[in-house]
C-alpha positions in Angstrom: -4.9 -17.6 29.2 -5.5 -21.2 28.1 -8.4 -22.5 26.9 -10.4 -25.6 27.5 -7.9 -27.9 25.6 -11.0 -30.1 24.9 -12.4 -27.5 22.5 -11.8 -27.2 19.0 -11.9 -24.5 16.3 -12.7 -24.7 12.5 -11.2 -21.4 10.8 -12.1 -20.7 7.3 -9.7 -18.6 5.4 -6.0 -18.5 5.7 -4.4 -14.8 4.9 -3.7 -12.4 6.8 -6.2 -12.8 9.3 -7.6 -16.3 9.3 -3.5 -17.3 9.6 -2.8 -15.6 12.7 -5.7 -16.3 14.2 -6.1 -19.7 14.1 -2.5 -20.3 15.2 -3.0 -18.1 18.0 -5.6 -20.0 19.1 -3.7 -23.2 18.7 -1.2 -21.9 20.6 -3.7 -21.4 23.8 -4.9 -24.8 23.9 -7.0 -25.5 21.3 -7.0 -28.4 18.4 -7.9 -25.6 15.3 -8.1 -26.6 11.9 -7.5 -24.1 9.6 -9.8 -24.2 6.3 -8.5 -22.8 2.7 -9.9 -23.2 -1.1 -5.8 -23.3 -2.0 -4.2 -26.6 -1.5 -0.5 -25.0 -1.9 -2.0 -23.0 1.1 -3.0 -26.1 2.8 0.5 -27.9 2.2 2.3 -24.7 3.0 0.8 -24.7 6.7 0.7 -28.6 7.1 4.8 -28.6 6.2 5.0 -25.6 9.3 5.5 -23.1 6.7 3.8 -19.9 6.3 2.6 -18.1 2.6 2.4 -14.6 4.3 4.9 -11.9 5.8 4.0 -11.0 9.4 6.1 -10.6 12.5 7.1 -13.5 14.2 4.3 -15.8 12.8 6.4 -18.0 10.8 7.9 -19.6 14.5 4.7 -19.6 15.9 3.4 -21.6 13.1 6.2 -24.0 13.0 5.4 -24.6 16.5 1.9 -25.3 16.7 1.6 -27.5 13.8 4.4 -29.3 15.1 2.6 -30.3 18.5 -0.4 -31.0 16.2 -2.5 -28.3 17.4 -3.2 -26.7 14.5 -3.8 -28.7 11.0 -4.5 -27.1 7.6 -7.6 -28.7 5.1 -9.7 -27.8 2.1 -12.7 -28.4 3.5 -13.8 -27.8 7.0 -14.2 -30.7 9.6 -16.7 -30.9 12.5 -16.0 -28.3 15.3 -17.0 -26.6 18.7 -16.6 -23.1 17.2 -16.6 -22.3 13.7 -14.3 -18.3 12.4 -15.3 -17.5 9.0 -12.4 -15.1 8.0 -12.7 -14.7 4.2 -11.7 -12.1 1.5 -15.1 -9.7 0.9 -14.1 -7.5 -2.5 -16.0 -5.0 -4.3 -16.9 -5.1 -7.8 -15.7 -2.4 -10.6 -19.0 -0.4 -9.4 -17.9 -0.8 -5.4 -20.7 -3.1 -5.0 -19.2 -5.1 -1.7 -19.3 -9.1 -2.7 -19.7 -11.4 0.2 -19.9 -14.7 -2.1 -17.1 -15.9 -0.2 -18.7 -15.7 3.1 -22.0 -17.3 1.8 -19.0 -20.3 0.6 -17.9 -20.8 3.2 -20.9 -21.0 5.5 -22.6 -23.2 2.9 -19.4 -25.4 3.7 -19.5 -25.3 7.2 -23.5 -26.1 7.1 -23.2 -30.0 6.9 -20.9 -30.3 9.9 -23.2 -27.8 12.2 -24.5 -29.5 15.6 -26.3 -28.2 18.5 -24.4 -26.0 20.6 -21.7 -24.6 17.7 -20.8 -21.2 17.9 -20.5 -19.2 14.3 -18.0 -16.0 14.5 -18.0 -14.0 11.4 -14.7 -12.0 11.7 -14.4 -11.0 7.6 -15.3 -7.1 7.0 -18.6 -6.9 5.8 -22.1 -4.9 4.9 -24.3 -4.5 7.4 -26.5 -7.0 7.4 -24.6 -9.8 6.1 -24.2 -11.4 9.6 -27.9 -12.1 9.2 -27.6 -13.1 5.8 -25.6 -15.9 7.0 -27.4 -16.8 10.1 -30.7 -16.8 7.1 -28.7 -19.1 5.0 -27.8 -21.5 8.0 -31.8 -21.7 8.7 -32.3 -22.3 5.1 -29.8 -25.4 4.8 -30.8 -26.7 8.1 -34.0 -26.7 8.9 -33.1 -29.4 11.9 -31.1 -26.7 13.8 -32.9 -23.9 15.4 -31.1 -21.0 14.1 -30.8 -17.2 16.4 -33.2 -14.9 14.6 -35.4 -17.8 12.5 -36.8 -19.3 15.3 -38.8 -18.6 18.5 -37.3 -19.7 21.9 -33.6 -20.8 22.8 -31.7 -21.3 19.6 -29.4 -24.4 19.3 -26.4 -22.7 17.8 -24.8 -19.1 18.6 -23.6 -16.9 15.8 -21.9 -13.7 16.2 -19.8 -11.1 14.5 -16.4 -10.1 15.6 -14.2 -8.2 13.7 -10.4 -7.9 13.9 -8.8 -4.2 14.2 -4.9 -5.1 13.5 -1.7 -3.1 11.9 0.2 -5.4 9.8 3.5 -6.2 11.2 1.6 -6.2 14.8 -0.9 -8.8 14.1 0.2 -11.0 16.6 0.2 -8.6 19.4 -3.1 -6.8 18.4 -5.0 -10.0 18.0 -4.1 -10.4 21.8 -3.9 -6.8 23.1 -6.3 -4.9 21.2 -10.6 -4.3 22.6 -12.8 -6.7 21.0 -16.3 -5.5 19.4 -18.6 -8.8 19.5 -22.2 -8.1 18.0 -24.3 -11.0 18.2 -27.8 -11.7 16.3 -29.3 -11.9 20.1 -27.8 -10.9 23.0 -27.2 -14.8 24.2 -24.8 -14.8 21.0 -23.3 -12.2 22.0 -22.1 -13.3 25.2 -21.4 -17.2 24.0 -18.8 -15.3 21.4 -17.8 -13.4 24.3 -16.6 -16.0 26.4 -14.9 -17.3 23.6 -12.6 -14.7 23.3 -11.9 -13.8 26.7 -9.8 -17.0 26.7 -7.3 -15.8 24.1 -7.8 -11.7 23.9 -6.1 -9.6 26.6 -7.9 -6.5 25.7 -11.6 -5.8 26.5 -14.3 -7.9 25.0 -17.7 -5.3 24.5 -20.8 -6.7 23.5 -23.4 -5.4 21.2 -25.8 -6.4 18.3 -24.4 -7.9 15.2 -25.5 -4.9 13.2 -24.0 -2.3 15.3 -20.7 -4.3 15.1 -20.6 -4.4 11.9 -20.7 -0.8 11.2 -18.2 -0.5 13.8 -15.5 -1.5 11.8 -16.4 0.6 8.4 -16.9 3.7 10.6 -13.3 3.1 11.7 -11.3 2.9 8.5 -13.7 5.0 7.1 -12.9 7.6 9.5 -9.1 7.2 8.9 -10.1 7.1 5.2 -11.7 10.6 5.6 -8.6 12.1 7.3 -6.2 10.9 4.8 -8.0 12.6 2.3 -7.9 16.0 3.5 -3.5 15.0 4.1 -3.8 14.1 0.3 -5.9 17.1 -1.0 -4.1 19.6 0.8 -0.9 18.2 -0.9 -2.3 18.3 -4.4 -3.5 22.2 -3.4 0.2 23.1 -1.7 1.6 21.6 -4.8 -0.9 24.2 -7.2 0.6 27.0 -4.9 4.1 26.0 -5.2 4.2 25.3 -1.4 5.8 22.5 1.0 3.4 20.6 1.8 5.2 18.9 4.4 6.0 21.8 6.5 2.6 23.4 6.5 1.5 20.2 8.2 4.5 20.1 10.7 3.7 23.9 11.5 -0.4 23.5 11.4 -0.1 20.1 13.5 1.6 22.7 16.2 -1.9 24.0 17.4 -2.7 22.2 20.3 -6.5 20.8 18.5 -4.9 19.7 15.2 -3.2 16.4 14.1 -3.4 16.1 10.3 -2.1 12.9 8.7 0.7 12.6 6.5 0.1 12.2 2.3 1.0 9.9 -0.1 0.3 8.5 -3.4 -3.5 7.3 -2.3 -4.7 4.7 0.0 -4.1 0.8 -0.2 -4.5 -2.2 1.7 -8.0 -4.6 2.0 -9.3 -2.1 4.7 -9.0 1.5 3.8 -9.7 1.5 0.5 -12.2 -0.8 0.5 -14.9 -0.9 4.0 -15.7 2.6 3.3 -17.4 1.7 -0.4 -19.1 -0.6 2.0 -21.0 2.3 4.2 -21.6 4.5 0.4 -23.3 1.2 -0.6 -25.2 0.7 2.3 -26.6 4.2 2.6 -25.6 6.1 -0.7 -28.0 9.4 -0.4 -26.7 10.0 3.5 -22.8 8.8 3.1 -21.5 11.8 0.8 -18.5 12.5 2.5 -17.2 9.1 2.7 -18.0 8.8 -0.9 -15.8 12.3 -1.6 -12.9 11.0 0.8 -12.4 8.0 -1.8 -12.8 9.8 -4.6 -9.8 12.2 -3.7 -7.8 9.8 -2.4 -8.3 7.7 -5.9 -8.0 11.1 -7.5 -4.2 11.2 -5.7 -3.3 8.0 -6.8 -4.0 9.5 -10.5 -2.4 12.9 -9.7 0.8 11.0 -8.7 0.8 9.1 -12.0 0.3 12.0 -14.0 3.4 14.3 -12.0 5.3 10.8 -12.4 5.3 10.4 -16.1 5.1 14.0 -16.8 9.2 13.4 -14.6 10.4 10.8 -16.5 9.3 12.4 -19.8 11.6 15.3 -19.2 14.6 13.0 -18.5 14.4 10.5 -21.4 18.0 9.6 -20.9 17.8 8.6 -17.5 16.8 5.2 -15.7 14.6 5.2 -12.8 14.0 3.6 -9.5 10.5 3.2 -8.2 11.1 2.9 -4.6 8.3 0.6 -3.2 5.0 -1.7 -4.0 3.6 -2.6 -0.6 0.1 -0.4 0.5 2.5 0.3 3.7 5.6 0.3 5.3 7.8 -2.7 6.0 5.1 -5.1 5.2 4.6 -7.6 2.0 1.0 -7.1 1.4 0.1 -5.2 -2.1 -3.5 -5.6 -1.7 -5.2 -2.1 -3.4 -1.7 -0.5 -2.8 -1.3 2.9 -5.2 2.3 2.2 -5.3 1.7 -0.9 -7.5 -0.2 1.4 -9.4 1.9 4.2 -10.0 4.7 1.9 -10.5 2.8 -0.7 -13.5 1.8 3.1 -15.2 5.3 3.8 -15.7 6.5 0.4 -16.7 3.4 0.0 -19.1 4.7 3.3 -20.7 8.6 3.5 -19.9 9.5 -0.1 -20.4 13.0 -1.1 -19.4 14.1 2.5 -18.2 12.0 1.4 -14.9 13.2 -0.3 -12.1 11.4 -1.4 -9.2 12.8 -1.4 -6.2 10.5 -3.4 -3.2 12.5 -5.5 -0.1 9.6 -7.6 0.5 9.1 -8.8 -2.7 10.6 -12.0 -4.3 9.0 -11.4 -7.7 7.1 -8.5 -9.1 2.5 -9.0 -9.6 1.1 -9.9 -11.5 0.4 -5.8 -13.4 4.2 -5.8 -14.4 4.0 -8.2 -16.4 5.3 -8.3 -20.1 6.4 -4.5 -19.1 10.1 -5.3 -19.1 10.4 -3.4 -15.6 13.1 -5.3 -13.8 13.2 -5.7 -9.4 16.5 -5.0 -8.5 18.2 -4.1 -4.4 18.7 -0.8 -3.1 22.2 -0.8 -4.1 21.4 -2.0 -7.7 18.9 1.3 -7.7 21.4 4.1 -6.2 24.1 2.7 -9.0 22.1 2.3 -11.8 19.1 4.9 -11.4 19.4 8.8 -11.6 15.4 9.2 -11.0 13.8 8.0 -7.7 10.3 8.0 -7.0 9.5 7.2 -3.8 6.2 5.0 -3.0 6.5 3.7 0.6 8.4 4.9 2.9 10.0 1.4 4.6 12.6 1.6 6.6 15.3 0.3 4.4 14.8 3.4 2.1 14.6 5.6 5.1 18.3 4.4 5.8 20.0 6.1 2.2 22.0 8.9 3.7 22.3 12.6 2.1 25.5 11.4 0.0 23.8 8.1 -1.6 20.6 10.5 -3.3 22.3 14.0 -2.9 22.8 14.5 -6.9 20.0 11.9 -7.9 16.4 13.5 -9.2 13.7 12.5 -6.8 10.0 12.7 -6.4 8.9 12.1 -2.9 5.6 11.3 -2.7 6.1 9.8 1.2 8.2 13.1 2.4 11.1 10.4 2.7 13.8 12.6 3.1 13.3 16.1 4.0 16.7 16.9 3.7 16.9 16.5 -0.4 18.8 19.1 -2.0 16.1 21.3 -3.9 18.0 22.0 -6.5 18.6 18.3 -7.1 15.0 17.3 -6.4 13.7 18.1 -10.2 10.6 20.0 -10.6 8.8 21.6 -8.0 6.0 18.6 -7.4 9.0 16.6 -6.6 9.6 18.7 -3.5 5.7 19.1 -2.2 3.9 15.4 -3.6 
């Protein structure tokens, strides 16, 4: 699906969106630049290199920038289309932040002409979308700007979020329906045609607020779901029950699909967009509001059973199997394992290892803890304890006679098969 290989694209924000994105659309045609605040991000993508672990991006990178379709900067240059696809965190209250998207469309405001399009992709409040389109108006008062002026606007903005699995980006991106709200319907469409040319899946218009809920009501909703997986965990474990098998045996009825636990909720999605809806509307959103408390509560639970392990065994070294929010993926952004794992090394020291395949170094929250990372191998040798914290594929590999006499706590229901008698306590056995 090329497109027009006179257009050009100006994407702001390079992680684990922006990235993708704007080398997929290099890769169809277009001359994209690709905007970040970090210049070791900006030299990173210039030398063909990527900062980020995703499925086949790395070549794809290497081959746009080499044909010179895609170019990294620190500050955006003038363009046909304009993709703000920035970080929007929440404060210690859950108070969402969108400073960086205001940044970045303050930035992108001197390079604006008539006939730009404006995509907001980043998760956001609803509202924001406007917010920007206000703040456009506000810093060019030459430009007639959708929803400040009366008559034909002489720019288009829209929002469009993504709605990818890590380690599929690439494919999603293409494959998966696109939700495009615009601040008029005209915006709408203009964002529409945009990315017809590069998105296999359907393209559905709507308003920019609707759109914007759209994709907090989706990892809200898995958000709720999880927390029921989590909560009855924490109950089966009061009741000295296998938690794991009454969800194989209720997931039987023909109505029922309940999700598996684990030590909370991570990742920039999850745990995050549904503080976003509790903000918005905090006296009608008391569900949401309960689903993250118990899955925060989990995370908590898990450190408390944890230490409460490792206590009993002061002789013995352990293995924390697992940092990432998810498997097989190198993102720790809001991931429970990190925290589980930095509570034991803060209070355990040198008896805990860390064991995490995608990780060249430990964060940032281990540090001066004397936790080492060590390989698998290292762990099974060395390590009588196992905790399991992700459940990547690597781990999912350790056969009966590698674990059968070690002491584990699964939180991830890893390995089924674990000798009970071997398996420690009973919260080892239904986490």
């Amino acid at each position: 699906m090329p497109i027009d290989s006179e257009q050009t694209v100006c994407v702001l924000g390079l992680g684990y969106i922006g990235l993708p994105t704007a080398a997929l659309i290099a890769r169809s045609g277009c001359r994209v630049t690709g905007v970040d605040v970090s210049q070791q991000v900006v030299d990173t993508v210039n030398s063909g290199k990527v900062h980020i672990e995703e499925v086949d991006l790395d070549g794809l990178v290497q081959g746009v920038v080499a044909r010179g379709s895609l170019t990294a900067a620190t500050a955006p240059l003038p363009a046909d289309v304009f993709v703000i696809a920035v970080p929007t965190p929440h404060d210690e209250e859950h108070r969402p932040d969108i400073g960086h998207v205001l940044s970045a469309t303050r930035a992108i405001a001197p390079v604006l002409k008539a006939g730009n399009l404006v995509i907001l992709e980043s998760t956001s409040p609803v509202g924001t979308t406007e917010k920007v389109a206000a703040l456009l108006a506000e810093l060019r008062p030459d430009l007639k700007v959708p929803g400040a002026c009366s008559g034909a606007a002489d720019i288009f903005i829209s929002y469009c979020p993504e709605r990818v699995l890590p380690g599929r980006i690439l494919v999603e991106l293409v494959d998966n329906d696109r939700c495009i709200g615009g601040i008029t319907p005209r915006c709408a469409r203009r964002a529409m045609t945009f990315y017809r040319q590069f998105v296999r899946g359907a393209c559905i218009t709507t308003s920019a607020r609707a759109a914007e809920m759209v994709k907090l009501v989706e990892n809200s909703y898995r958000d709720v779901n999880i927390a029921f997986a989590n909560e009855l965990s924490m109950m089966a474990e009061e009741m000295g029950v296998d938690v794991w098998e009454v969800i194989r045996l209720a997931n039987r009825h023909p109505r029922v699909n309940i999700l598996q636990p684990g030590p909370g909720v991570g990742g920039h999605c999850i745990a995050v967009d549904p503080w976003f809806l509790v903000h918005g509307a905090p006296e009608q959103s008391r569900l949401i509001r309960t689903a993250r408390e118990v899955n925060i509560a989990k995370t908590a639970h898990v450190i408390g059973a944890a230490e409460m392990l490792v206590a009993q065994h002061p002789q013995v070294r352990v293995a924390c199997m697992g940092l990432a929010f998810k498997p097989n993926i190198d993102d720790f952004r809001e991931s429970p394992a990190v925290d589980v794992a930095a509570a034991l090394a803060r209070r355990f020291g040198e008896r805990i290892s860390i064991v995490e395949p995608f990780a060249k170094a430990l964060p940032a929250e281990f540090d001066g803890s004397g936790a080492k990372l060590i390989e698998l191998d290292s762990a099974l040798a060395s390590c009588d304890l196992l905790i399991v914290l992700v459940d990547h594929e690597l781990f999912k590999s350790i056969p009966l006679e590698e674990r059968a006499d070690k002491i584990v706590y699964d939180t991830r229901g890893l390995w089924p098969d674990q000798p009970a008698a071997a398996a420690g306590p009973s919260l080892s056995r239904v986490a």
